[in-house]
PDB file of N, CA, C and O in Angstrom:
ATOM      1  N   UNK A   1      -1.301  -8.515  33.104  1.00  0.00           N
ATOM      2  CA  UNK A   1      -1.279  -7.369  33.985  1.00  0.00           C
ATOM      3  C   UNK A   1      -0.222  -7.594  35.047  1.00  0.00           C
ATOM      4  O   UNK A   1       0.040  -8.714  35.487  1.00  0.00           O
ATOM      5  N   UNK A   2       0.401  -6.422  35.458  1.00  0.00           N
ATOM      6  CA  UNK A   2       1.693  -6.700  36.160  1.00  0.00           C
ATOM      7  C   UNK A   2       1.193  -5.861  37.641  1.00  0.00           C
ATOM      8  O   UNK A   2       0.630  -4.781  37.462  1.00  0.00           O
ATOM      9  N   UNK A   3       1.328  -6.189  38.629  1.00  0.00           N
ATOM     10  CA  UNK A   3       1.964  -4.750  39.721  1.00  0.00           C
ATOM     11  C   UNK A   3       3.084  -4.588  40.290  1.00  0.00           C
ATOM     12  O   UNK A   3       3.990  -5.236  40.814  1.00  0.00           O
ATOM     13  N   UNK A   4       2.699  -3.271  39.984  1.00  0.00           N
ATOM     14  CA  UNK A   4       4.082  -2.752  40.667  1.00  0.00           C
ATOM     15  C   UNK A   4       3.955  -1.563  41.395  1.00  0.00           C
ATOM     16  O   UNK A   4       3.547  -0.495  40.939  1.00  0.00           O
ATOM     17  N   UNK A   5       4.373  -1.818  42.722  1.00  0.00           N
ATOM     18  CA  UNK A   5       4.526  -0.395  43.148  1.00  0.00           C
ATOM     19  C   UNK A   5       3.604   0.237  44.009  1.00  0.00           C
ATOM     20  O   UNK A   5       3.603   1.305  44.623  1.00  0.00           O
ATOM     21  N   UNK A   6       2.378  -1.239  43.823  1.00  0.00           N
ATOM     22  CA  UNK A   6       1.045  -0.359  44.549  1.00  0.00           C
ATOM     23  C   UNK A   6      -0.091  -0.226  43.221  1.00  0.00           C
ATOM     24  O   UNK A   6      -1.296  -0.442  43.348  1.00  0.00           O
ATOM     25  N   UNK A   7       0.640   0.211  41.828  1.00  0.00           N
ATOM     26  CA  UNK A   7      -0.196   0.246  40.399  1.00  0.00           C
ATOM     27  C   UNK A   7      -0.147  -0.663  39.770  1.00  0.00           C
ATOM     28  O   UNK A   7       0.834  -1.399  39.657  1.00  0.00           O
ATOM     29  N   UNK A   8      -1.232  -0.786  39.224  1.00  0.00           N
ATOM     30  CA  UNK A   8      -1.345  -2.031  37.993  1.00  0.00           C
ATOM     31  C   UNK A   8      -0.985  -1.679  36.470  1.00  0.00           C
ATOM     32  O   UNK A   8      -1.796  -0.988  35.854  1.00  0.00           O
ATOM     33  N   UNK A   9      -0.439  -1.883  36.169  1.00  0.00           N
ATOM     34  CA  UNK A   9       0.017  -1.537  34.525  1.00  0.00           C
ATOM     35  C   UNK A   9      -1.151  -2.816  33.496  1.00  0.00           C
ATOM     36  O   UNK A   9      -1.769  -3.758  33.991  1.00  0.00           O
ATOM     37  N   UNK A  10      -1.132  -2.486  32.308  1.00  0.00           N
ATOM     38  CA  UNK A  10      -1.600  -3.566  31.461  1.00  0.00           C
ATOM     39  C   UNK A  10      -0.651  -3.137  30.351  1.00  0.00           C
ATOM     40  O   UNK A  10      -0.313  -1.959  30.236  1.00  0.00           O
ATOM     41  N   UNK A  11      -0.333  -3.851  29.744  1.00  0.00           N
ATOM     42  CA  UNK A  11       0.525  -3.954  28.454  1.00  0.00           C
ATOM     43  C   UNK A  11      -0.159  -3.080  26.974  1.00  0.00           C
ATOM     44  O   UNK A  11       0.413  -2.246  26.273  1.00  0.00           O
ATOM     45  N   UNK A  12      -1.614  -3.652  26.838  1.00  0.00           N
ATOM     46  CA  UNK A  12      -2.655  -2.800  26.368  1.00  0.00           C
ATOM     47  C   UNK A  12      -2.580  -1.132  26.500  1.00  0.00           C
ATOM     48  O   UNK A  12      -2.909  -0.343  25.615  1.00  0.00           O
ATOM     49  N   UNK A  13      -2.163  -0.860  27.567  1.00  0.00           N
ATOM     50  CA  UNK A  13      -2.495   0.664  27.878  1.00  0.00           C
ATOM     51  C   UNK A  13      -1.182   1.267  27.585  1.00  0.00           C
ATOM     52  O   UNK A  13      -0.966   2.402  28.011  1.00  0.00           O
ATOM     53  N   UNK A  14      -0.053   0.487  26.739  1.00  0.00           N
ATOM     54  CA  UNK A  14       1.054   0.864  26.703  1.00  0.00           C
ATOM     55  C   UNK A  14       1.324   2.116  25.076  1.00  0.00           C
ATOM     56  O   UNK A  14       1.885   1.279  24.368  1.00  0.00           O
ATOM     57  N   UNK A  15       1.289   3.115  24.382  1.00  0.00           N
ATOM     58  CA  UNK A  15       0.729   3.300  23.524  1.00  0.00           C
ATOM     59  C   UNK A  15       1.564   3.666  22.487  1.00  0.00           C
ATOM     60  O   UNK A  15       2.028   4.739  22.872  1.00  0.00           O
ATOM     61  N   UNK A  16       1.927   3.476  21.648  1.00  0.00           N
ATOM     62  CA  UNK A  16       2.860   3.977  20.482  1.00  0.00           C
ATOM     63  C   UNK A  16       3.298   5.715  20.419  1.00  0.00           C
ATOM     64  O   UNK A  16       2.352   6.459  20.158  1.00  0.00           O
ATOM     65  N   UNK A  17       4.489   6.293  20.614  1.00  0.00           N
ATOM     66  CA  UNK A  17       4.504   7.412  20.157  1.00  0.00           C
ATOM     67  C   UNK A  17       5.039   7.972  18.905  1.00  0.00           C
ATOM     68  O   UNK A  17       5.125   9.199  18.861  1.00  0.00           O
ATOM     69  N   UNK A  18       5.385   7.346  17.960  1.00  0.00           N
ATOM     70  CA  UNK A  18       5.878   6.853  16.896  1.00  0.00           C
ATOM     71  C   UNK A  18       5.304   7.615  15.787  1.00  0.00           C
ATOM     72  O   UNK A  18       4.846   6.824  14.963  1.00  0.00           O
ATOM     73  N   UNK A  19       5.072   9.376  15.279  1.00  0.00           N
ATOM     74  CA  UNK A  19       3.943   9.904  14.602  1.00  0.00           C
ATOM     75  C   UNK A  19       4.501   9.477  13.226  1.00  0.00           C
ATOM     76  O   UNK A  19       3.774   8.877  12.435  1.00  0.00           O
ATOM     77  N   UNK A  20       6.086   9.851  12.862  1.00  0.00           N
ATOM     78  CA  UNK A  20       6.614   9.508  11.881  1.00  0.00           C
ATOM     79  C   UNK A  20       6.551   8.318  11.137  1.00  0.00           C
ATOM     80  O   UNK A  20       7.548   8.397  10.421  1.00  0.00           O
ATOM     81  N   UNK A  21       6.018   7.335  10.893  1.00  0.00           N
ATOM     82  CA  UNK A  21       5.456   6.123  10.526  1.00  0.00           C
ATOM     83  C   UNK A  21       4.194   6.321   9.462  1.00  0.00           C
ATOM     84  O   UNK A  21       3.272   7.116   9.644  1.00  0.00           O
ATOM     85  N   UNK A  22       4.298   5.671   8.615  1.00  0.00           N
ATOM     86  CA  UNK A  22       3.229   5.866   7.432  1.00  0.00           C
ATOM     87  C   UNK A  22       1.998   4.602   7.656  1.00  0.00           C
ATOM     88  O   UNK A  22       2.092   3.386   7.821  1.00  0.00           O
ATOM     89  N   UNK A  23       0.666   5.678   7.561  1.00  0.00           N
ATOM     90  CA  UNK A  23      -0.347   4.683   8.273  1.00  0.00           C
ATOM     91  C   UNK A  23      -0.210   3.749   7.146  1.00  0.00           C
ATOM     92  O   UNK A  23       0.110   4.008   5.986  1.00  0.00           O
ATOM     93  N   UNK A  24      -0.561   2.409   7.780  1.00  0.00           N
ATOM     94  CA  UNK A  24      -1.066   1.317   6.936  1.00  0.00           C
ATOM     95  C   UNK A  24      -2.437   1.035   6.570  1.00  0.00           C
ATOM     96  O   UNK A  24      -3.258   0.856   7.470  1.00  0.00           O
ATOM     97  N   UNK A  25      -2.887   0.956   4.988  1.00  0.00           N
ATOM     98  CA  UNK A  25      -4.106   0.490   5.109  1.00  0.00           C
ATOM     99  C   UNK A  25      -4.383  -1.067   5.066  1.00  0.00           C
ATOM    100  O   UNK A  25      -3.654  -1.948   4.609  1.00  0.00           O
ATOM    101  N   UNK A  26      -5.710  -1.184   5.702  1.00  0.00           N
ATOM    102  CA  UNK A  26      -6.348  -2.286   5.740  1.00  0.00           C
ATOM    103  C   UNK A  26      -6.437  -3.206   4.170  1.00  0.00           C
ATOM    104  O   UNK A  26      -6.902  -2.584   3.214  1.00  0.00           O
ATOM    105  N   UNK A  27      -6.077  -4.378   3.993  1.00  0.00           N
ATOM    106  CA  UNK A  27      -6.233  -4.699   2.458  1.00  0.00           C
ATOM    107  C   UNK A  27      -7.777  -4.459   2.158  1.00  0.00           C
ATOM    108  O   UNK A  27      -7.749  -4.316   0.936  1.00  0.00           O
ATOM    109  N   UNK A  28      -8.903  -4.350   2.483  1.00  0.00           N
ATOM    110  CA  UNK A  28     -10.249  -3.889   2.140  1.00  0.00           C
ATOM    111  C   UNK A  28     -10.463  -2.992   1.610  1.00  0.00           C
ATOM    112  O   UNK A  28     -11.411  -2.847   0.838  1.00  0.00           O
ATOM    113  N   UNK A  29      -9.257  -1.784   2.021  1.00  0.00           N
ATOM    114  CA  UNK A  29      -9.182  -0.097   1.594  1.00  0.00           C
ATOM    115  C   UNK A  29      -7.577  -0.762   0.397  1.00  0.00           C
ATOM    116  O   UNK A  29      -8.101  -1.295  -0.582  1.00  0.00           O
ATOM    117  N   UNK A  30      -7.032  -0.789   0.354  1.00  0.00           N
ATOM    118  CA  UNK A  30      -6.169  -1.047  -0.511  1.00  0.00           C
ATOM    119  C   UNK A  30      -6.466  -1.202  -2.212  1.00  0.00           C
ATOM    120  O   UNK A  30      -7.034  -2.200  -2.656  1.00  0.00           O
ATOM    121  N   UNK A  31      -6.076  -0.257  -2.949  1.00  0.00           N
ATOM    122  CA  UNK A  31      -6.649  -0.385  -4.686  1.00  0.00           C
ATOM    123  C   UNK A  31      -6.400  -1.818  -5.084  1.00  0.00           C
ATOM    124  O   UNK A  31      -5.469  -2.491  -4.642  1.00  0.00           O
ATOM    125  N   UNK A  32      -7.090  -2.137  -5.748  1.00  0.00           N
ATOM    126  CA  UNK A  32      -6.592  -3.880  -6.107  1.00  0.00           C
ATOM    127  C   UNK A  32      -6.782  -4.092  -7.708  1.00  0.00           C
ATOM    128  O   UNK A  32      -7.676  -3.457  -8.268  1.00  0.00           O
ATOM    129  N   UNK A  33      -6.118  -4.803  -8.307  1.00  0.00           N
ATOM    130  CA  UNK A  33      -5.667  -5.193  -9.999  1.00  0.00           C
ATOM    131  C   UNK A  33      -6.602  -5.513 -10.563  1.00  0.00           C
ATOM    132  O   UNK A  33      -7.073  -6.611 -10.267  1.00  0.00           O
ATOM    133  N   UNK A  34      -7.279  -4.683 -11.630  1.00  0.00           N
ATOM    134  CA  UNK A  34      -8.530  -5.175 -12.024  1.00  0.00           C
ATOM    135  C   UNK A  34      -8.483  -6.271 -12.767  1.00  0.00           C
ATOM    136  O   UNK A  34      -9.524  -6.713 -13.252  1.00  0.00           O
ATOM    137  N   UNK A  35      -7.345  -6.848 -12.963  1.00  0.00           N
ATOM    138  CA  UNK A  35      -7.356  -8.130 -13.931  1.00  0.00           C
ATOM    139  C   UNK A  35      -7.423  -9.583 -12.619  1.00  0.00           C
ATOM    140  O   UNK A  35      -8.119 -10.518 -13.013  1.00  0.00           O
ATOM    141  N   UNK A  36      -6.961  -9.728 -11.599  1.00  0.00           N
ATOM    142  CA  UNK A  36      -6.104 -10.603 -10.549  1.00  0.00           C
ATOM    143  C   UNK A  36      -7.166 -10.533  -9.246  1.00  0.00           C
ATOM    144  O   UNK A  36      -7.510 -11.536  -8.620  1.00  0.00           O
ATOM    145  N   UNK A  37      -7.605  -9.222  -8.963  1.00  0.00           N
ATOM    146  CA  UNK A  37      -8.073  -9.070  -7.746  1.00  0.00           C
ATOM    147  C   UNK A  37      -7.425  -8.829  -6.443  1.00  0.00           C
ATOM    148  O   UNK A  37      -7.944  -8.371  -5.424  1.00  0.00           O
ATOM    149  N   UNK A  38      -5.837  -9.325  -6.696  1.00  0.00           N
ATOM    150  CA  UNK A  38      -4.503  -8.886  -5.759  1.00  0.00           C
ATOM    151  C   UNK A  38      -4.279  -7.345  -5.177  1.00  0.00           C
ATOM    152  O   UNK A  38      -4.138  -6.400  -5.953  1.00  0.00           O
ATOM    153  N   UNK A  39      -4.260  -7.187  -3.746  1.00  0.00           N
ATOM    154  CA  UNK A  39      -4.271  -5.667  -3.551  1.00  0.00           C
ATOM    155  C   UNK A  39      -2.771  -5.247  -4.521  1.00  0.00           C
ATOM    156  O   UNK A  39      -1.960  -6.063  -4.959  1.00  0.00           O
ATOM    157  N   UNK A  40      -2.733  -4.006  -4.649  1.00  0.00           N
ATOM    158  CA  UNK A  40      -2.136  -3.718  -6.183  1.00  0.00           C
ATOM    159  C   UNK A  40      -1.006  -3.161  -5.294  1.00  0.00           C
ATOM    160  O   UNK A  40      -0.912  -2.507  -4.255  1.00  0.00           O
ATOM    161  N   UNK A  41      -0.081  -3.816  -6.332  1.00  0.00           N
ATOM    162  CA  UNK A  41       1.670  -3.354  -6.050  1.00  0.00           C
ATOM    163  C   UNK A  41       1.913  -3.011  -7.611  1.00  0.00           C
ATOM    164  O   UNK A  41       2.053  -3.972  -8.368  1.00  0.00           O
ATOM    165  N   UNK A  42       1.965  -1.849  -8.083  1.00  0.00           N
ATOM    166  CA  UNK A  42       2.674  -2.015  -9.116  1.00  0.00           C
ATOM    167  C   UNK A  42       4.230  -1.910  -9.134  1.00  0.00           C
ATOM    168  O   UNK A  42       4.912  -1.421  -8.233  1.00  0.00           O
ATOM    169  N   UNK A  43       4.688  -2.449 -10.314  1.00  0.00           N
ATOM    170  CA  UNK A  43       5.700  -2.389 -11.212  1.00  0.00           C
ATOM    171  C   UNK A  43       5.909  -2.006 -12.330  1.00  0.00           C
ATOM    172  O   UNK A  43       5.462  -2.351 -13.424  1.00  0.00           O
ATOM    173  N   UNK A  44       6.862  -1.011 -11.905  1.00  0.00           N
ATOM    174  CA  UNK A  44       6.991   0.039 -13.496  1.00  0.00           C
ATOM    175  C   UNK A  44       8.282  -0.743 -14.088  1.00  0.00           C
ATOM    176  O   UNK A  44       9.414  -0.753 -13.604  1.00  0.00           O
ATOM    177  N   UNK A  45       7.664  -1.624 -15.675  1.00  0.00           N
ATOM    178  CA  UNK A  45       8.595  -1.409 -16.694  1.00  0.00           C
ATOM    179  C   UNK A  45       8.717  -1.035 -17.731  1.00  0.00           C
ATOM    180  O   UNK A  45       7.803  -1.482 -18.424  1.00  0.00           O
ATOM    181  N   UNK A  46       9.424  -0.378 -18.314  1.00  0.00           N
ATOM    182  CA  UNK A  46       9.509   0.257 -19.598  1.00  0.00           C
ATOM    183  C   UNK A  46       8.605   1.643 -19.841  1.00  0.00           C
ATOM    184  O   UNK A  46       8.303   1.998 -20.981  1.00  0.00           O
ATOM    185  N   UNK A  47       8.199   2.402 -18.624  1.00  0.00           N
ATOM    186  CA  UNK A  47       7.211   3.454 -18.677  1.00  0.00           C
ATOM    187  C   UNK A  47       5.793   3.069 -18.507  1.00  0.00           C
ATOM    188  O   UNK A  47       5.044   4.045 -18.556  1.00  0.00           O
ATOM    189  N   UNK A  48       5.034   1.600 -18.269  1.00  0.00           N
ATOM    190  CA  UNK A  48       3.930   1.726 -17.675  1.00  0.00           C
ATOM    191  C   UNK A  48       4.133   0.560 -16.456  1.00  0.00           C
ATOM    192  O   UNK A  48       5.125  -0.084 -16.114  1.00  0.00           O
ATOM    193  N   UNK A  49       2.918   0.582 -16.024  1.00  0.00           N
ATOM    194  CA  UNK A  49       2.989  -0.218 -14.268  1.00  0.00           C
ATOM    195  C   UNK A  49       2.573  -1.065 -14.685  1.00  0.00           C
ATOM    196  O   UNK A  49       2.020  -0.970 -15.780  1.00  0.00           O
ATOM    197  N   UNK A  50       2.647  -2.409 -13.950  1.00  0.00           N
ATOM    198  CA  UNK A  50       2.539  -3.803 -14.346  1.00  0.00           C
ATOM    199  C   UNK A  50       1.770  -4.179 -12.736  1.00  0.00           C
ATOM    200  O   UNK A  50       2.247  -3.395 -11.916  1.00  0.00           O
ATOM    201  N   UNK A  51       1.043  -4.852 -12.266  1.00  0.00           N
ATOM    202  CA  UNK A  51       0.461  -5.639 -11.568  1.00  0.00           C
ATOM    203  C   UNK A  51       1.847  -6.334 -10.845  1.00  0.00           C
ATOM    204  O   UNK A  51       2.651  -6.695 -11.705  1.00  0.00           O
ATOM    205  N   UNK A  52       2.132  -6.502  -9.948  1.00  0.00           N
ATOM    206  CA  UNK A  52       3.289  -7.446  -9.404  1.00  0.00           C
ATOM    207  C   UNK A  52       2.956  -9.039  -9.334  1.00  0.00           C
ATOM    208  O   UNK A  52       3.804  -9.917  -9.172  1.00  0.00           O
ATOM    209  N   UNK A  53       1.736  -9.214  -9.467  1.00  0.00           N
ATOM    210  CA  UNK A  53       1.121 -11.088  -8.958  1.00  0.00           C
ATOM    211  C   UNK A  53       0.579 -11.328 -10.641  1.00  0.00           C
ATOM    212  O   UNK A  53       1.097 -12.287 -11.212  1.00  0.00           O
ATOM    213  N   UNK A  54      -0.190 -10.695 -11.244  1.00  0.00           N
ATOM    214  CA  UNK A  54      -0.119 -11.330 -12.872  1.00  0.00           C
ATOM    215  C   UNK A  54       0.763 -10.506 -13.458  1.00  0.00           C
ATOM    216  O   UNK A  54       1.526 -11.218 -14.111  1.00  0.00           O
ATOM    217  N   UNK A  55       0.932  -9.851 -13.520  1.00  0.00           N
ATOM    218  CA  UNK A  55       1.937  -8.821 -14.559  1.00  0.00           C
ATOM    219  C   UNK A  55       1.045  -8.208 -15.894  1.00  0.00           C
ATOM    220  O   UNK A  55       1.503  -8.027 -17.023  1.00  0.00           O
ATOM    221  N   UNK A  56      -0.554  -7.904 -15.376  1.00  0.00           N
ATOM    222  CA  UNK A  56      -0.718  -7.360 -16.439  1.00  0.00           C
ATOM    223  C   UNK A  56      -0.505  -6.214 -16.610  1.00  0.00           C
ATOM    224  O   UNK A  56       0.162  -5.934 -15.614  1.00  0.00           O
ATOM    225  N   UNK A  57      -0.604  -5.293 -17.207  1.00  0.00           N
ATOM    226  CA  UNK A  57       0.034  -3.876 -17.223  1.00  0.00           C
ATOM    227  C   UNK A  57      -1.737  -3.221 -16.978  1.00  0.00           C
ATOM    228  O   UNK A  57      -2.789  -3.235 -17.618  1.00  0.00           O
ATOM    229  N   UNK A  58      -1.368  -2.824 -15.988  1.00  0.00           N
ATOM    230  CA  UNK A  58      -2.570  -1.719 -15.186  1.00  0.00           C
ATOM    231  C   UNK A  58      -2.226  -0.279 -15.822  1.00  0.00           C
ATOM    232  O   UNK A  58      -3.164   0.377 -16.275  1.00  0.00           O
ATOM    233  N   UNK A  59      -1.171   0.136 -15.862  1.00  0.00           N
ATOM    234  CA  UNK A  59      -0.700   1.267 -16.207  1.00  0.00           C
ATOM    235  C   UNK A  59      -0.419   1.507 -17.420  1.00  0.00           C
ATOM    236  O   UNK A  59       0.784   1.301 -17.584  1.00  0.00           O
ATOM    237  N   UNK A  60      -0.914   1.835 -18.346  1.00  0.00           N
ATOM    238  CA  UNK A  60      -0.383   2.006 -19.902  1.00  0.00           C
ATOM    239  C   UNK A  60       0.275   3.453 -19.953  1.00  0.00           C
ATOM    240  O   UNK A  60      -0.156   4.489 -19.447  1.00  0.00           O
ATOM    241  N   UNK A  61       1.537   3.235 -20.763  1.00  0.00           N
ATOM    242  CA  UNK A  61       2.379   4.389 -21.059  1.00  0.00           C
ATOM    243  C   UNK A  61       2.206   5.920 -20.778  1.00  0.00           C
ATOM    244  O   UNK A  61       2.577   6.796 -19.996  1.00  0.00           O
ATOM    245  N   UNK A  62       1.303   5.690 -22.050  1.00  0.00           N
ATOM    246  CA  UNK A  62       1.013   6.616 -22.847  1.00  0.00           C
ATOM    247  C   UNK A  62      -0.753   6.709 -23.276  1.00  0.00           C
ATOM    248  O   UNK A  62      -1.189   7.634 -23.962  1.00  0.00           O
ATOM    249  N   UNK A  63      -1.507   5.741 -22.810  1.00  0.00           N
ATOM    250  CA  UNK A  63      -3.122   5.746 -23.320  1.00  0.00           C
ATOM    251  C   UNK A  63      -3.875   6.359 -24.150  1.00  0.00           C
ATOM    252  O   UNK A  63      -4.957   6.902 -23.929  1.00  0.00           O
ATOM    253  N   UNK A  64      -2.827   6.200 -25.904  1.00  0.00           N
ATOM    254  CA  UNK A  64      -3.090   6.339 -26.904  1.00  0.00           C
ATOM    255  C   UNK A  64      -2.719   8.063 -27.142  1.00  0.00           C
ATOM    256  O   UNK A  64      -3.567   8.547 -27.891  1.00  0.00           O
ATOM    257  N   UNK A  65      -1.938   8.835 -26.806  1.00  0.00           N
ATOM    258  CA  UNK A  65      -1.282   9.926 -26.806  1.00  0.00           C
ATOM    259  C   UNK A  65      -0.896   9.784 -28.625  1.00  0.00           C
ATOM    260  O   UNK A  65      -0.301   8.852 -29.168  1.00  0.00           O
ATOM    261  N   UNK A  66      -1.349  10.790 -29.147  1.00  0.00           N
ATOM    262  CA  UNK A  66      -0.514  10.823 -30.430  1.00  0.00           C
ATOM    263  C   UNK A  66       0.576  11.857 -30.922  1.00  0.00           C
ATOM    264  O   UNK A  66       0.454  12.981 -30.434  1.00  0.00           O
ATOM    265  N   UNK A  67       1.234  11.738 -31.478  1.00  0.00           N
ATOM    266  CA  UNK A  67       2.963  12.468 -30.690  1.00  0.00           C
ATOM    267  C   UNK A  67       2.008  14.049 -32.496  1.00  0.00           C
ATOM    268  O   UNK A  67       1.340  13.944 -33.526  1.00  0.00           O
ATOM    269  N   UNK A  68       2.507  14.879 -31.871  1.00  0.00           N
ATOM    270  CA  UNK A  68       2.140  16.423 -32.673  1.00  0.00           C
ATOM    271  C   UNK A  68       3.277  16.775 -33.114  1.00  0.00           C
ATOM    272  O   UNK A  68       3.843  17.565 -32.358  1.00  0.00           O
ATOM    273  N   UNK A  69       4.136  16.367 -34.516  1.00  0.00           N
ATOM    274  CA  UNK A  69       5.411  16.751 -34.989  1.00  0.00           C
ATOM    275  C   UNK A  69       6.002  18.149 -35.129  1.00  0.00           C
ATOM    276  O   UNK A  69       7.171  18.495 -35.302  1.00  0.00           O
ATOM    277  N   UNK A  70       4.635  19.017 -34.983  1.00  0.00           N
ATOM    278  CA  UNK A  70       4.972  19.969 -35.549  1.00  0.00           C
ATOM    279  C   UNK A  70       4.582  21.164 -34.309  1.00  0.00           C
ATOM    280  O   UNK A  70       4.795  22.359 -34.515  1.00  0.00           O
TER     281      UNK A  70
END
């Protein structure tokens, strides 16, 4: 705590005005890799997402889509 002036300021009471900023979640709220347990970062290669800490593929392509030729 500082004074100045006659007022006391606290550093605490100082407050962000910053709206443009993307909230962060807590890793508790964060989706996490059902294979690893790692809050989940994926990585897309080749068209599905991959886990970033095991690399298993969380994301499959296509999840058995069968292509209609006609």
């Amino acid at each position: 705590m500082r004074k100045e002036s006659g007022q006391v300021t606290s550093a605490k009471a100082v407050t962000s005005t910053d709206t443009d900023s993307d909230p962060i979640l807590p890793a508790q709220l964060m989706p996490r890799c059902p294979a690893c347990g790692q809050p989940e970062a994926l990585v897309w290669v080749h068209g599905h997402g991959q886990c970033a800490h095991c690399h298993m593929n969380v994301m499959p392509c296509c999840d058995g889509a069968v292509c209609d030729p006609s």
